[in-house]
ROGU-435084 format. One record per residue (C-alpha): x, y negated, z negated; residue number from 0. Coordinates in steps of 0.25 Angstrom, whole numbers, plus 5000, padded with zeros to 4 digits. Each point is the difference from the previous one (the first is absolute). Example, Ala and Ser with C-alpha at 12.3 -4.5 7.8 and 13.67 -1.06 7.14 Angstrom:
<atoms>
{atom {5049, 5018, 4969}, 0}
{atom {5006, 4986, 5002}, 1}
</atoms>
This chain:
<atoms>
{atom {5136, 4981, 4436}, 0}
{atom {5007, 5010, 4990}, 1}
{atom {4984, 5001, 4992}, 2}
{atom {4994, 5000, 5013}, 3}
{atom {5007, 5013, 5004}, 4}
{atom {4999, 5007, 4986}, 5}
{atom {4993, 5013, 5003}, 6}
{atom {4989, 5001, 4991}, 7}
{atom {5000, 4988, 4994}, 8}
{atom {4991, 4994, 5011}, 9}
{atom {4988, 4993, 4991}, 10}
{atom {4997, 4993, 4988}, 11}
{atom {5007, 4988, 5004}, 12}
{atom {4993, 4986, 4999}, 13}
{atom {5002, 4994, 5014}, 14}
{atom {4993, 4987, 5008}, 15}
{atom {4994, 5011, 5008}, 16}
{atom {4992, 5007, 4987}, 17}
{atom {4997, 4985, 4992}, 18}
{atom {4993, 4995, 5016}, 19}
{atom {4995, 5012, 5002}, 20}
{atom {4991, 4999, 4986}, 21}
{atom {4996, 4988, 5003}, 22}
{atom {4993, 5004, 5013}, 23}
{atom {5011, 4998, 5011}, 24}
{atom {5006, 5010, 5009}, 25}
{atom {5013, 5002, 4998}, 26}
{atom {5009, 5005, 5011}, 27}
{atom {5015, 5004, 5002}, 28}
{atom {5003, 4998, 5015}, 29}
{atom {5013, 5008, 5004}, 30}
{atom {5007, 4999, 5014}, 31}
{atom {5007, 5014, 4999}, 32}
{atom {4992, 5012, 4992}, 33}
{atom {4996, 5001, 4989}, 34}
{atom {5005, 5012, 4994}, 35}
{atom {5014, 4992, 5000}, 36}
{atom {5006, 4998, 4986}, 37}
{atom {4986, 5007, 4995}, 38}
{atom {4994, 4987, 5003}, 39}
{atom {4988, 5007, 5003}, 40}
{atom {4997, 5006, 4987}, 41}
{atom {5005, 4988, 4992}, 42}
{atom {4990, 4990, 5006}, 43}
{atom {4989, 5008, 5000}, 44}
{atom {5002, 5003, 4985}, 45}
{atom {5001, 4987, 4997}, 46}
{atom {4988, 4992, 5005}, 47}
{atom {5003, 5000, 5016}, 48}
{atom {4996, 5008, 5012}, 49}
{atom {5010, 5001, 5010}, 50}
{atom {5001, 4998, 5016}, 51}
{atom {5012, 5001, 5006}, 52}
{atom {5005, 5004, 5015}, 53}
{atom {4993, 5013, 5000}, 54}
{atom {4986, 4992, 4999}, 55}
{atom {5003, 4992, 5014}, 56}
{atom {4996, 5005, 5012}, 57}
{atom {5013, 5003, 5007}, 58}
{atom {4994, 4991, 5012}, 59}
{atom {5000, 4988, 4991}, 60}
{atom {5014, 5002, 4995}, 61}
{atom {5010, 4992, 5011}, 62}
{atom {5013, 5003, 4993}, 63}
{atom {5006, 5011, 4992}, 64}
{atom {5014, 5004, 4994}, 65}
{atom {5003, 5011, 4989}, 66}
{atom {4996, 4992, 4988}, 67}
{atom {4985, 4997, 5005}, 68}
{atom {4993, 4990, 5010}, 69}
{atom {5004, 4986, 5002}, 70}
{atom {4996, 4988, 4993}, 71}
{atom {4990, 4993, 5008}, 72}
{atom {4994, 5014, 5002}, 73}
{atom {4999, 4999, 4984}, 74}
{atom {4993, 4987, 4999}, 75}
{atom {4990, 5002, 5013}, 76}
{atom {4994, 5013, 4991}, 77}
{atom {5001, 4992, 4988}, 78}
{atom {4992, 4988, 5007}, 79}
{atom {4990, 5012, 5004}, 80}
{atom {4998, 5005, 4985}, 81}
{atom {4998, 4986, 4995}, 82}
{atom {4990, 4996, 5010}, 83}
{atom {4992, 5013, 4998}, 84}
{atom {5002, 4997, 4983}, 85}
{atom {4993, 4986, 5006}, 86}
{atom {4988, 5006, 5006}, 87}
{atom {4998, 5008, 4987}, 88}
{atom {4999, 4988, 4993}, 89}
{atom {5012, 5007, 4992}, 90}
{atom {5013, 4992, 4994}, 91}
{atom {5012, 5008, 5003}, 92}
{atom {5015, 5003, 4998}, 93}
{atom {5008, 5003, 5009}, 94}
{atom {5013, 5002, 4995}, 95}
{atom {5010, 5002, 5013}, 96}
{atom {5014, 5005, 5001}, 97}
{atom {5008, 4999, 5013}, 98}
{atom {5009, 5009, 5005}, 99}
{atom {5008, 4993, 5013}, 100}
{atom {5009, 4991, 4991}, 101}
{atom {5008, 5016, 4999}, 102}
{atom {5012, 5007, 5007}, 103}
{atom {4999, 5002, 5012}, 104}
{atom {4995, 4985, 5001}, 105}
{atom {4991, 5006, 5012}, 106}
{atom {4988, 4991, 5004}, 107}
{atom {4990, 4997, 5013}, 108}
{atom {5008, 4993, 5012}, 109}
{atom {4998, 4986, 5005}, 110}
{atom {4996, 4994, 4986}, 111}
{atom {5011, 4995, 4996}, 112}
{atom {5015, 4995, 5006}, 113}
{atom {5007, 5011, 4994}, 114}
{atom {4999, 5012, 5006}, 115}
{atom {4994, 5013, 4992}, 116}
{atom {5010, 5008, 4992}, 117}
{atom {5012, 4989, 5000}, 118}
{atom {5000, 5000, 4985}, 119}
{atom {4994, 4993, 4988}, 120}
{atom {4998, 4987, 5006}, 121}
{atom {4991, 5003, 5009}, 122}
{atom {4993, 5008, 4991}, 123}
{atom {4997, 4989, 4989}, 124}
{atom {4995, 4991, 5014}, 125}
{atom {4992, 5010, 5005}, 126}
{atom {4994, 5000, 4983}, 127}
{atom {4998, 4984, 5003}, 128}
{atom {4994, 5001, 5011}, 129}
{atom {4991, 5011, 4997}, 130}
{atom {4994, 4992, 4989}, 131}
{atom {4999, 4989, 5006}, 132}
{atom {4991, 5006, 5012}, 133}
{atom {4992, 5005, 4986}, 134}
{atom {4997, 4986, 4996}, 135}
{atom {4997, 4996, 5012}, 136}
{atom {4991, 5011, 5002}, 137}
{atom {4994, 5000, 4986}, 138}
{atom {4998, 4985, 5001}, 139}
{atom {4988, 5002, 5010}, 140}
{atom {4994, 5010, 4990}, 141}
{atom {4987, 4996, 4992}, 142}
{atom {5007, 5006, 4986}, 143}
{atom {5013, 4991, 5002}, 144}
{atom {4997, 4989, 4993}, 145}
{atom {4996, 5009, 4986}, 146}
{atom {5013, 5009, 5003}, 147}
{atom {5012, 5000, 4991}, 148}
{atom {5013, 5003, 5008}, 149}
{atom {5012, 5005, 4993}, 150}
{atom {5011, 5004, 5006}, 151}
{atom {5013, 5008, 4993}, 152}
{atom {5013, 5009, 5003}, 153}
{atom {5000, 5013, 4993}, 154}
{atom {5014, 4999, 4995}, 155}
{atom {5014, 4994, 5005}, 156}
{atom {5005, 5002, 5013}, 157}
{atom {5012, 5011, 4999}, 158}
{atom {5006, 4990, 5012}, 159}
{atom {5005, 4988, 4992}, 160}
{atom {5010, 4990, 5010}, 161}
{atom {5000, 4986, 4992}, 162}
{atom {5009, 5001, 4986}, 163}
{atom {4987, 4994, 4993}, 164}
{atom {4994, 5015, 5002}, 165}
{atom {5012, 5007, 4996}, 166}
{atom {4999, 4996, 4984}, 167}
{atom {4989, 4995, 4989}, 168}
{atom {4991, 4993, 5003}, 169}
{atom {5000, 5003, 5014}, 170}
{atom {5002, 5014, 5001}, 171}
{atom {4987, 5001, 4994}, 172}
{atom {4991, 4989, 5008}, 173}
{atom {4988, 5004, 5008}, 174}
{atom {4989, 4991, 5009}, 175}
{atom {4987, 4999, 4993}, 176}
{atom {4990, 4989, 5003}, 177}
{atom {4987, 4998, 4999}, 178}
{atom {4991, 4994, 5011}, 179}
{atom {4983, 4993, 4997}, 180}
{atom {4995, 4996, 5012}, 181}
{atom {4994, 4986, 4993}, 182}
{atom {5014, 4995, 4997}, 183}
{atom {4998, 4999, 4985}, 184}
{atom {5013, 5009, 4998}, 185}
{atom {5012, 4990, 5004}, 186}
{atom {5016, 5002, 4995}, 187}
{atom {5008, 5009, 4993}, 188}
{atom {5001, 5007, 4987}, 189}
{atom {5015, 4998, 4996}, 190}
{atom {4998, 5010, 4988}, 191}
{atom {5004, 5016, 4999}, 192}
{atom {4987, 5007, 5006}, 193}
{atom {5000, 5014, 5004}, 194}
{atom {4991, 5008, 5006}, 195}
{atom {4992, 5006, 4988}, 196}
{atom {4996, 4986, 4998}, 197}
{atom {4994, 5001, 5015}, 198}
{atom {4985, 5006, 4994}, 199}
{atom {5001, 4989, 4987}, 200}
{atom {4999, 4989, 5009}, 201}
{atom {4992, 5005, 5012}, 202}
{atom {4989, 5003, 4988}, 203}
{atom {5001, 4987, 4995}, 204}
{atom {4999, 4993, 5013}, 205}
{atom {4987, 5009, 5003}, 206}
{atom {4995, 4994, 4987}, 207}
{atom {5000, 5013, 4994}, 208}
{atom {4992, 5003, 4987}, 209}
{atom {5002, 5014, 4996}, 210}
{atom {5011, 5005, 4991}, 211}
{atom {5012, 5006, 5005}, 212}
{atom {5013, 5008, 4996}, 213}
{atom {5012, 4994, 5008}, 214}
{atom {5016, 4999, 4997}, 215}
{atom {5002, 4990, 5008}, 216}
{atom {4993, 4983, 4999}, 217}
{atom {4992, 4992, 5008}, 218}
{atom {5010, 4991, 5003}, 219}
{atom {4993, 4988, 5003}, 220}
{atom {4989, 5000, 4986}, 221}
{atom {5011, 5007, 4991}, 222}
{atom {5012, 4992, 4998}, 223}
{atom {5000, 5004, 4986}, 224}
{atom {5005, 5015, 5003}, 225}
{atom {5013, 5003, 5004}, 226}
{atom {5007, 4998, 5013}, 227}
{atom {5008, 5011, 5004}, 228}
{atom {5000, 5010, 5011}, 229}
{atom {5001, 5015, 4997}, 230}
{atom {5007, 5010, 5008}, 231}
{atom {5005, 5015, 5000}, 232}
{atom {5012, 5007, 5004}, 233}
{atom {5003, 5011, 4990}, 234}
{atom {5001, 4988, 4991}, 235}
{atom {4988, 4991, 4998}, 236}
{atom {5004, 4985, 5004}, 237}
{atom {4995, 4988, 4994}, 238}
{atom {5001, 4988, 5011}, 239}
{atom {5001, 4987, 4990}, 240}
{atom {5004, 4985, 5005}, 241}
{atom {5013, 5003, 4990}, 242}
{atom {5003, 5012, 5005}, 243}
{atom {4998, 5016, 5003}, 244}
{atom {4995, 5006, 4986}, 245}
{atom {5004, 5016, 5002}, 246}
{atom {4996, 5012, 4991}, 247}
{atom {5004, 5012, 5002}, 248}
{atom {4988, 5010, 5003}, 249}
{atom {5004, 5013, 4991}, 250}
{atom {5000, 4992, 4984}, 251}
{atom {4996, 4984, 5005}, 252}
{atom {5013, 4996, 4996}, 253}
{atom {5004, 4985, 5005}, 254}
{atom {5011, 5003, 5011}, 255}
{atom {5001, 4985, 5005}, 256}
{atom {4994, 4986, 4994}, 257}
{atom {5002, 4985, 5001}, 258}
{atom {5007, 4996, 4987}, 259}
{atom {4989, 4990, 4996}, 260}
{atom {4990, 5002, 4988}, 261}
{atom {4990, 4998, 5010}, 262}
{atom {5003, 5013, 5009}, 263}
{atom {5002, 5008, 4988}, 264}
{atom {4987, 4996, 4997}, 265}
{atom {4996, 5006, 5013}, 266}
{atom {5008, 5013, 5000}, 267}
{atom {4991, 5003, 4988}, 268}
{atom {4989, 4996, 5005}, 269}
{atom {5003, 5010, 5013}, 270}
{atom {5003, 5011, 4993}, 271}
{atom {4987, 4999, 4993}, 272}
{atom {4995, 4999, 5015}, 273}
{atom {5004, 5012, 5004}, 274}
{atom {4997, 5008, 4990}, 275}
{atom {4985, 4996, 5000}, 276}
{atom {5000, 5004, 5014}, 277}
{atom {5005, 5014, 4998}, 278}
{atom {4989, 5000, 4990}, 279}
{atom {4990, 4996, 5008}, 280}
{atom {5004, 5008, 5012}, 281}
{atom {4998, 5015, 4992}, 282}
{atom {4988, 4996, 4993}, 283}
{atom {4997, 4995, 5012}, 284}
{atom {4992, 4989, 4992}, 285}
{atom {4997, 4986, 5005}, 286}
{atom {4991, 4991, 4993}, 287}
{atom {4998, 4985, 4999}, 288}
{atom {5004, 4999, 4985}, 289}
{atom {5013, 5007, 5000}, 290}
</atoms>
């Protein structure tokens, strides 16, 4: 979020959106609020997307609304309207969705669920079940669903955590991620560190993807060879390992915390080297195959 809402530094990036839309496919960032939120609207269209959000609905199709945008099922019914018109062009698509009912004030549409609207976060994260499952079911009877990808993911950790396995590492840093093929040939869990830069590795991969890419992140199902850490930032960069939290301070890169194994030092070198290619990359703005 904190590169999505840098001013003036709204293109140049290599995104899933830019390497599909290359290769023929229309990319699209679906928003159920709008999207001049968080400069969203600038950042996806500078970086291989175009945008629809709430302000492209006709208010007539839009059954429920609250401060932060439409509600869910109101998202995935515009979004099954993009992919089927996507379809009829003969067009492979993206749609890269995010939701916006799983926020404060947890308001939702009435008589979907037993918890009534606005009661608190429980209600919110069943109203988000049942939302999606209505998309399945909905998608299901759609002539694309069967060649269709589906990947669900949070955007960052609840600020709500209750259970004590939230409250500290490796909890405090866990999100839902999963993906979903319609012929069944994606079964069990990947008991590894994955984060979601490695989200575009993999989806590439699983698309049988030719082309070159730049990415930081790993197809974590072709590339066990690269390393299995998550990577996070807040005003100092994280690096998520199963040994522990690697921790450099973002002013001079220095090692704050590390595991006391030769294996994480290794790491800890190897992040800071990470991070300075990425600051590199980001004011060149240069991103090729090679580097």
């Amino acid at each position: 979020r904190s590169i999505v809402k840098r001013i003036g530094r709204e293109s140049g990036f290599a995104s899933l959106g830019q390497q599909l839309s290359a290769i023929g496919y229309d990319s699209v960032f679906v928003y159920g609020g709008r999207g001049y939120f968080d400069n969203m609207n600038a950042f996806f269209s500078g970086n291989g997307y175009r945008v629809v959000d709430q302000s492209s609905e006709p208010e007539t199709e839009i059954s429920f609304k609250n401060a932060w945008g439409m509600a869910d099922e109101d998202l995935y019914k515009q979004t099954l309207k993009l992919a089927d018109a996507d379809y009829a062009k003969q067009q492979p698509f993206l749609l890269q969705l995010m939701t916006t009912s799983n926020h404060r004030p947890y308001t939702y549409p009435a008589d979907r669920i037993d918890i009534p609207s606005g009661e608190g976060r429980d209600g919110a994260v069943k109203y988000t079940d049942y939302a999606i499952g209505q998309f399945l079911n909905d998608a299901r009877k759609k002539p694309w669903f069967d060649n269709t990808i589906f990947v669900f993911v949070a955007d960052h950790v609840s600020s709500e955590k209750f259970a004590e396995e939230t409250r500290s590492y490796p909890g405090n840093m866990h999100i839902i991620g999963f993906i979903y093929t319609p012929d069944g040939a994606l079964r069990g869990e990947v008991g590894e560190i994955t984060q979601q830069l490695d989200i575009m590795p993999t989806l590439l991969g699983l698309t049988g993807n030719r082309e070159p890419y730049f990415a930081f992140g790993r197809d974590v199902l072709n590339e066990p060879q690269r390393p299995r850490w998550s990577v996070s930032y807040d005003g100092r960069f994280r690096a998520l390992t199963g040994e522990g939290a690697i921790v450099l301070d973002d002013s001079d890169m220095n090692v704050q915390e590390c595991p006391a194994t030769p294996a994480a030092d290794s790491l800890a070198q190897n992040f800071r080297a990470l991070v300075q290619q990425y600051y590199t990359h980001i004011e060149k703005k240069n991103y090729t195959a090679n580097d």
